[in-house]
C-alpha positions in Angstrom: 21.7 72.5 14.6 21.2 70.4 17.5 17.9 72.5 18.5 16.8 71.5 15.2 17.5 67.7 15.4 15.2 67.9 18.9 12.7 69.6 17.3 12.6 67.3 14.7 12.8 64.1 16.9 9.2 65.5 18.9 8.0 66.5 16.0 8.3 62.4 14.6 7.3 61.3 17.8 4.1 62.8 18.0 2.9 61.9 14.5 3.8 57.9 15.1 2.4 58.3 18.4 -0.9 59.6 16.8 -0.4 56.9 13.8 -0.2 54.3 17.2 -3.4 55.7 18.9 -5.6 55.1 15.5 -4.5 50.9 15.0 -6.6 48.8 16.2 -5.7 46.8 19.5 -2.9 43.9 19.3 -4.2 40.2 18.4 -4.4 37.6 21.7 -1.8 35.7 21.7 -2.1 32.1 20.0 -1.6 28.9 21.4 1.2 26.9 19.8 2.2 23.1 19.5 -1.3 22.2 19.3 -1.5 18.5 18.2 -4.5 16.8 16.3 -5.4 13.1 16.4 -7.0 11.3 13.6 -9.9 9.0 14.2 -9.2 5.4 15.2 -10.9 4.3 12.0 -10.4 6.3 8.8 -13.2 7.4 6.6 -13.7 5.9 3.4 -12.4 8.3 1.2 -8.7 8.2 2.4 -6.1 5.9 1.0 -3.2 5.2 2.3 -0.3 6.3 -0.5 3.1 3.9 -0.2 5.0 6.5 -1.4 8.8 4.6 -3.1 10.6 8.3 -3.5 11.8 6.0 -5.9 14.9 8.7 -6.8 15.5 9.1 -2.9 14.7 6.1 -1.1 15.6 7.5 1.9 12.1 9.8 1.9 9.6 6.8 0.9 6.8 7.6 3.3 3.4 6.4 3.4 1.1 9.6 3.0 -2.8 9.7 5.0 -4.3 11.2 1.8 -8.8 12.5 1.6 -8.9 11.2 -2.3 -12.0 13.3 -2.2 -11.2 16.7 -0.9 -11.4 19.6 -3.2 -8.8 21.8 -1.0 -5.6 21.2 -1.9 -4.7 22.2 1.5 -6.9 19.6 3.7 -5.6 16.6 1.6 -2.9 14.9 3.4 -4.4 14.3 6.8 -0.8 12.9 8.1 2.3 11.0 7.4 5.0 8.3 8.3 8.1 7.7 7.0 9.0 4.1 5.0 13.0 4.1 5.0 15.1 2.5 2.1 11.6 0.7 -0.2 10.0 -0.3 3.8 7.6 -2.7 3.5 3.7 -1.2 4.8 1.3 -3.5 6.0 -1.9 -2.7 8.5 -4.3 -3.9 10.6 -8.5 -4.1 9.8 -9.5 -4.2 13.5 -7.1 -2.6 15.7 -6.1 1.0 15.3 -2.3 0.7 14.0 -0.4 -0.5 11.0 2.9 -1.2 10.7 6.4 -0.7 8.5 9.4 -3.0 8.2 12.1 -0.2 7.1 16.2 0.0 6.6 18.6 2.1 7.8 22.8 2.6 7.6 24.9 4.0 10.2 26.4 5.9 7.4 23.4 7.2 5.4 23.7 5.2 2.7 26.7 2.3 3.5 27.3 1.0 6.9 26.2 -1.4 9.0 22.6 -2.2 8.0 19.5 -2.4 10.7 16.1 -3.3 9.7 13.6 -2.3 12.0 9.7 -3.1 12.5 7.5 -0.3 13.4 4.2 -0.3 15.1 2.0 3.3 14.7 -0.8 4.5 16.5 -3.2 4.7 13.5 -4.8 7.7 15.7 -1.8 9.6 16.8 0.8 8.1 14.2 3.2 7.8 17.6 5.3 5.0 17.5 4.1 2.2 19.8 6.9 -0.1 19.5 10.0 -0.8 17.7 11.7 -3.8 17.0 15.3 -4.6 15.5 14.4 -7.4 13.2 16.6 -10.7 13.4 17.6 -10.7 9.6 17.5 -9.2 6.3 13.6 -8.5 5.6 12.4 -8.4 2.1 13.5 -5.8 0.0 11.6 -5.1 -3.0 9.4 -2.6 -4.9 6.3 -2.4 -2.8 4.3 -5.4 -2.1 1.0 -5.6 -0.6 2.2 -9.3 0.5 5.3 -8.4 1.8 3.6 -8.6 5.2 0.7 -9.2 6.1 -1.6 -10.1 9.0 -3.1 -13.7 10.4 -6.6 -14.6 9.7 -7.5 -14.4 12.7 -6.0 -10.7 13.7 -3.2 -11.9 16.0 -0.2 -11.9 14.4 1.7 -10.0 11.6 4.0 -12.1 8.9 7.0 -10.4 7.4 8.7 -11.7 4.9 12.3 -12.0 5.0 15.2 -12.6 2.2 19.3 -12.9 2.8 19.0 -14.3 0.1 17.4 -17.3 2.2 13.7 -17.0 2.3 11.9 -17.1 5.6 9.1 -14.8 7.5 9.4 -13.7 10.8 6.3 -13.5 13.3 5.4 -10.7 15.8 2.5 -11.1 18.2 0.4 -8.2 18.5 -1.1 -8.4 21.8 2.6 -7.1 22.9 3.9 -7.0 20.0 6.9 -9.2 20.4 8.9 -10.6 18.0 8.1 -14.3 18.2 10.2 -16.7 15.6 12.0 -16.9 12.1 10.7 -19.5 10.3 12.4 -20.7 6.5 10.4 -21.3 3.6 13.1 -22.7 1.1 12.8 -21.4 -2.5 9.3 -19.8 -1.3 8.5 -16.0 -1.0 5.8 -13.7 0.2 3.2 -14.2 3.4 -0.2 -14.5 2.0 -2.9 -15.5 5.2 -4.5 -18.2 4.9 -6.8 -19.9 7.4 -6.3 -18.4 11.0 -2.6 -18.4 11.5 -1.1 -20.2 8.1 1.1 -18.4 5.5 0.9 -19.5 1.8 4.4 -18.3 0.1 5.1 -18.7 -3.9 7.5 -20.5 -5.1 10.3 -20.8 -7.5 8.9 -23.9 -8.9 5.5 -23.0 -9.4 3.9 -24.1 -6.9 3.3 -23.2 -3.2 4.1 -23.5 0.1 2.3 -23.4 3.3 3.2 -22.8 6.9 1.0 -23.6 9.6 1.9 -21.8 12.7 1.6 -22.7 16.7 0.4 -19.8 19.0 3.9 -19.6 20.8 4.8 -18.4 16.5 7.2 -21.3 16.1 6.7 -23.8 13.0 3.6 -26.8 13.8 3.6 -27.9 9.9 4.4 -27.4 5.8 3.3 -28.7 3.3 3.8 -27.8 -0.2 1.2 -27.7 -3.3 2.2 -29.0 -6.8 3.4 -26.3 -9.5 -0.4 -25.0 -11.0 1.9 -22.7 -14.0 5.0 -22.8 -15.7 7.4 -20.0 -14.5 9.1 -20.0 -17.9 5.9 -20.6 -19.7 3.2 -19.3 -18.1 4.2 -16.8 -15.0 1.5 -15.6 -13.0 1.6 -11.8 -11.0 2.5 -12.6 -7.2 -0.4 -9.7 -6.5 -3.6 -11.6 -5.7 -6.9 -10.3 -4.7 -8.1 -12.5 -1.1 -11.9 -12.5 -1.4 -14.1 -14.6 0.8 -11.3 -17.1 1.4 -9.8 -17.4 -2.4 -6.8 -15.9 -3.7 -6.9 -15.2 -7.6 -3.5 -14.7 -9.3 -3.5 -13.4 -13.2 -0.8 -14.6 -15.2 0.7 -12.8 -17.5 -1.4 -14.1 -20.7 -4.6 -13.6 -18.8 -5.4 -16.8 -16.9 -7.0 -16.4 -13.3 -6.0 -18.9 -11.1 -7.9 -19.5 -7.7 -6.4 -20.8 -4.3 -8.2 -22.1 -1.9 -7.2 -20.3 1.5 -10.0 -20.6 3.7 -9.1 -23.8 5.7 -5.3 -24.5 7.2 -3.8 -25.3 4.2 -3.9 -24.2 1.0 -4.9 -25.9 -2.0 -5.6 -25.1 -5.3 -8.9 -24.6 -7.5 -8.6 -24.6 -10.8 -8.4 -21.5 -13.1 -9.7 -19.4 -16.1 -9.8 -17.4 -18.8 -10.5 -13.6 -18.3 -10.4 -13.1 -22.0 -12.2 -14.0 -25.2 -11.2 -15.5 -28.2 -10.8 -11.9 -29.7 -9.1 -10.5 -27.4 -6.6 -12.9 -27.0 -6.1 -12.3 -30.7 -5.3 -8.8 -30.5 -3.1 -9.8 -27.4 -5.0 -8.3 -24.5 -2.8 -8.7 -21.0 -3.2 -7.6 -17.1 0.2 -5.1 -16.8 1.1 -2.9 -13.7 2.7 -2.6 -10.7 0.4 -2.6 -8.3 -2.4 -3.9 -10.7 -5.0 -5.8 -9.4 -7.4 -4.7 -6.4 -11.1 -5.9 -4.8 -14.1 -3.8 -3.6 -16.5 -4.9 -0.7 -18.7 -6.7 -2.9 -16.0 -9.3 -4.0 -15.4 -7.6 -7.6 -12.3 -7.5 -8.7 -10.6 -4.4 -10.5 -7.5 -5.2 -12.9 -5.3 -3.3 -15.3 -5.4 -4.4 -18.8 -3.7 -3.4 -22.2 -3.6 -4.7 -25.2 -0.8 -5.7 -28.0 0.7 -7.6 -24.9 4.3 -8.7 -25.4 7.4 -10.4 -23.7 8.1 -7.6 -21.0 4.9 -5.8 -21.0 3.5 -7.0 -17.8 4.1 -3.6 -16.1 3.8 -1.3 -18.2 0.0 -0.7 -17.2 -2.5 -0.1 -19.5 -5.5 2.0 -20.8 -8.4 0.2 -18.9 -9.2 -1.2 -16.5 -11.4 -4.2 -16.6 -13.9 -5.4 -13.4 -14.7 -9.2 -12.9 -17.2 -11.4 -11.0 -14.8 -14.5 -9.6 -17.7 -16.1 -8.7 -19.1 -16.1 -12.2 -15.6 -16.3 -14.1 -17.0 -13.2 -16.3 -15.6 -9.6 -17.1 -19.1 -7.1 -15.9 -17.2 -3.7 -16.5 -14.8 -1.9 -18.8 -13.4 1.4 -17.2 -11.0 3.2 -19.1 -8.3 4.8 -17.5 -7.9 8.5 -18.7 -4.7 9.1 -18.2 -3.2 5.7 -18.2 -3.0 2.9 -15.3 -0.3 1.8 -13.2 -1.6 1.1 -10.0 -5.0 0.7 -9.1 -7.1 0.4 -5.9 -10.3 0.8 -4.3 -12.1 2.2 -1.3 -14.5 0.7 1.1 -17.9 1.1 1.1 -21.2 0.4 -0.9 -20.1 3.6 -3.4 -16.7 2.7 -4.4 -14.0 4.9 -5.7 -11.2 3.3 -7.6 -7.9 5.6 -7.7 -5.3 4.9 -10.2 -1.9 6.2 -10.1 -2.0 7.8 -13.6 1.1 8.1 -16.7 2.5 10.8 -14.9 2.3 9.7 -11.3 -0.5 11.4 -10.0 -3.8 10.2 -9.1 -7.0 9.6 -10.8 -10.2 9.3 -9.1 -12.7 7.6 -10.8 -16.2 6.5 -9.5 -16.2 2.5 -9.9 -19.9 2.9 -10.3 -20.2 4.9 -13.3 -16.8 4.8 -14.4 -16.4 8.7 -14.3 -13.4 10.7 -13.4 -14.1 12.6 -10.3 -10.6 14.6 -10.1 -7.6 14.8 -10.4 -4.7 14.9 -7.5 -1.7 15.8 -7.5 1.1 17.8 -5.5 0.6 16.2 -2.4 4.3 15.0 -2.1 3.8 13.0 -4.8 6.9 11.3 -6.6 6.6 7.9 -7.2 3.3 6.6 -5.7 3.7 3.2 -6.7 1.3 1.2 -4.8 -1.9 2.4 -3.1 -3.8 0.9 -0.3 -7.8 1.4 1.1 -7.6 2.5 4.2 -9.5 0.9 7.6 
């Protein structure tokens, strides 16, 4: 028996050994760990996805995302995390952006920290953190929730305890600067070179002028231009070429002035006809309004508007000239609109966050669908951003 088990044993030994001898040679050995860096301006095509995770708030991220890659695979080109509905906001000249998040000791109770991120927009490192002085703004997202100065140098956050104030961080070191109250005024809309226009509860508007050290030089506040009961406006606004226009609900555009240090109002008007305000024709969405480069602007429309409709998006989405006060373009959604915005660049895409919370991409152009995208980590992409 045991002559027969040794036997055996060189007998198996041999044949793997021959088995061995035919396989090719072993692969080199790869290198692991590598890391990649993105350019340190983004190409047109990507968009920058504010991601709510609206069912767990704790994964909101804001996902790097080539609306115009075919491969599944090569779609996301990166990814940050945006804590507890954090408020996303970047920067047009230098290469980072920036998100005002919330965290609990506990997970979700505890002791509550907010904290202000700066990212590398190349490496998506983390530059600098900051533990913010208050309770920042803590809403669905906003594309005003924070934004930055006119002329590049600072970055507004808004802030709400429920007190209503903005804080200022300079960016050449990126140091928190000041907290400055805007009573019964929210929101940091730039205006002029270092002002911040914020809405208020009265209709009408407040701005701050700013001194370079961030503390408070001035307000002054505009009188109401709508009715909040009445007439309420979206707080969403496209900034083109030194105006901000604001849809209200019925379809009124109404222009502010916020090229100079204050600003001022400019009058408003109609972005419907007399048949469609008949058949009750109204801008709805979440994030519903966006511009191109040429100063166009893009809005969600539906029609058979009603008390509450204002964001339930809509089955088009209509293009105006604010210069000319006149529609030039109907697109229609194909699978419903929620959320809408557009690239850069002299061949526009606009990419809509559709009925069932992907995205459409549609050529501004022609008004064509281009494709389809979803699975990318997708769960409730509720505001999209162009990318720089």
């Amino acid at each position: 028996m045991r002559i027969t088990i040794v036997t055996g044993f060189i007998a198996w030994a041999f044949s793997v050994g021959a088995i061995a001898a035919d396989l090719p040679p072993p692969l080199e050995i790869e290198e692991t760990g590598s890391v990649e860096s993105l350019p340190a301006s983004y190409p047109e095509s990507w968009m920058m996805v504010d991601e709510a995770s609206f069912f767990s708030m704790y994964g909101g991220r804001v996902i790097i995302l080539d609306v115009l890659e075919t491969n599944p695979a090569k779609r996301i080109k990166g990814m940050v995390h945006k804590n507890l509905l954090g408020n996303f906001g970047q920067h047009t000249q230098r290469s980072e952006f920036y998100v005002l998040e919330s965290f609990h000791e506990r997970g979700w109770r505890g002791k509550k920290t907010d904290v202000f991120v700066v990212y590398d927009r190349s490496t998506l490192k983390i530059k600098k953190e900051i533990v913010w002085p208050t309770d920042r703004m803590q809403v669905l997202p906003e594309r005003y929730a924070m934004t930055v100065s006119g002329d590049g140098d600072y970055v507004f956050a808004a802030n709400f305890n429920p007190a209503a104030s903005f804080s200022v961080v300079r960016l050449d070191d990126h140091e928190l600067l000041d907290t400055i109250g805007t009573p019964g005024c929210v929101l940091t809309y730039p205006v002029g070179k270092r002002s911040v226009a914020s809405l208020c509860s009265n209709g009408g508007m407040l701005t701050t002028v700013v001194n370079k050290d961030g503390s408070l030089k001035s307000q002054q506040r505009m009188e109401p231009f709508f009715d909040t009961d009445k007439t309420p406006i979206f707080e969403r606004p496209a900034i083109i070429g030194g105006h901000a226009y604001f849809p209200s609900f019925k379809g009124v555009m109404h222009d502010i002035d916020v090229s100079g240090e204050i600003a001022k109002y400019n009058g408003s008007w109609s972005m419907l006809s007399d048949e469609e305000k008949a058949a009750n024709w109204r801008p709805s969405g979440l994030g519903l309004l966006d511009k191109d480069d040429s100063g166009l602007i893009y809005v969600i429309m539906h029609p058979d508007g009603a008390e509450g409709t204002q964001s339930h998006g809509g089955p088009q989405i209509w293009v105006f000239d604010p210069k000319k006060k006149k529609r030039v373009k109907i697109i229609e959604a194909p699978n419903h609109a929620i959320s809408v915005a557009v690239s850069r660049g002299k061949s526009p895409k606009l990419v809509v966050t559709n009925g069932m919370l992907g995205l459409d991409v549609i050529d501004a152009q022609s008004g064509e669908l281009v494709q389809t995208v979803t699975d990318f980590g997708n769960v409730t992409p509720l505001l999209l951003h162009k990318s720089y």
